[in-house]
TORTIDO-250915 format. One record per residue (C-alpha): residue in three letters; x, y, z. Coordinates in steps of 0.02 Angstrom, whole numbers, padded with zeros to 5 digits, always signed. Layout:
alaXYZ;...
***
This chain:
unk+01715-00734+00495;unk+01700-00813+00345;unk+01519-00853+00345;unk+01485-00671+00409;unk+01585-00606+00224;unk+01486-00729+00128;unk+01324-00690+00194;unk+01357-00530+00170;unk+01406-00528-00011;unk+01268-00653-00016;unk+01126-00509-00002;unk+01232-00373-00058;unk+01253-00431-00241;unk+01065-00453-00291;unk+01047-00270-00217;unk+01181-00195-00301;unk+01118-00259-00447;unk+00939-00212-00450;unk+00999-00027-00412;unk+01125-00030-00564;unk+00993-00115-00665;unk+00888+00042-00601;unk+00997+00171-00629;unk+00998+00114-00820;unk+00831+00137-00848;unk+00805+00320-00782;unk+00679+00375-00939;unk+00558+00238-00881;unk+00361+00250-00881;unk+00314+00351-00728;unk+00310+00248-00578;unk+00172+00333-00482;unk+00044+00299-00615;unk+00054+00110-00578;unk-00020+00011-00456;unk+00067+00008-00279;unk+00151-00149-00315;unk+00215-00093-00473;unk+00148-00258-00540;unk+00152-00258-00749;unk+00021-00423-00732;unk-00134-00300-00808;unk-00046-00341-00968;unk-00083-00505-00965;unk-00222-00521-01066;unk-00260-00712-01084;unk-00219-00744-00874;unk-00089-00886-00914;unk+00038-00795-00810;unk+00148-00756-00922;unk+00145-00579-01037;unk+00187-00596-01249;unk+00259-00472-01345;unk+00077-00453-01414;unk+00004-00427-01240;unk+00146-00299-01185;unk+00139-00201-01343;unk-00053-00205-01337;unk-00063-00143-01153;unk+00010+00022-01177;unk+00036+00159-01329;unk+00191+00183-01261;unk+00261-00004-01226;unk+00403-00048-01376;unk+00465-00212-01442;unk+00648-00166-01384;unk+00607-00156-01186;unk+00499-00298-01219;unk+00673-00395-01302;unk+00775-00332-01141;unk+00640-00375-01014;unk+00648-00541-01077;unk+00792-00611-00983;unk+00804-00790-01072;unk+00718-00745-01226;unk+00583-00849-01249;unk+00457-00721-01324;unk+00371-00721-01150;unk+00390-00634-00980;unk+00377-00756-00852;unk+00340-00755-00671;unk+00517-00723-00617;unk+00539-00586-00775;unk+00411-00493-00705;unk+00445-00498-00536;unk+00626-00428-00591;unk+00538-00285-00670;unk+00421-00233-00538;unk+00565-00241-00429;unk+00675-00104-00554;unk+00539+00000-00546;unk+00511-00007-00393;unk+00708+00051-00360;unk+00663+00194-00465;unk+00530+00256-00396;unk+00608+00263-00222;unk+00767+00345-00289;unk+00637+00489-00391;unk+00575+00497-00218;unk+00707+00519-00127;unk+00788+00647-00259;unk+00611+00740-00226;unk+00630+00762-00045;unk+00815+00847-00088;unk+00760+01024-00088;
***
């Protein structure tokens, strides 16, 4: 019983935390205008796998230094693999929950 609860809370956390994260970014770029793994690795100009605040603010008109800051989990002026991972997966939350909200007619 007890490894049943712990595996449980085990897989529940990470999702309950991706959809809050989610839910907190509601006024984000629209989702259906990226690529279909909502990948942010175009703005990687240089290829070394990881995205400056140069590169991100370069990519797109619309990109600003403060999502940049909160993207940037440990704050080392880059977003690393595992940074941008995070973020495709957020907007990837949002997207399906703007989908879902669509099909509620």
């Amino acid at each position: 019983m007890k490894m049943t609860v712990f595996t449980f809370v085990l897989f529940l956390i990470p999702s309950l935390y991706q959809n809050a994260h989610a839910a907190a970014h509601e006024a984000m770029p629209d989702c259906n205008k990226m690529s279909p793994s909502f990948s942010i690795s175009y703005l990687d100009e240089n290829t070394d796998g990881s995205i400056s605040l140069q590169e991100y603010l370069q990519g797109d008109p619309s990109n600003e230094k403060k999502m940049f800051e909160h993207m940037d989990a440990n704050h080392d002026g880059l977003l690393d693999q595992a940074e941008q991972k995070e973020v495709e997966q957020v907007y990837q939350l949002i997207h399906q929950k703007a989908a879902a909200g669509s099909r509620k007619i």
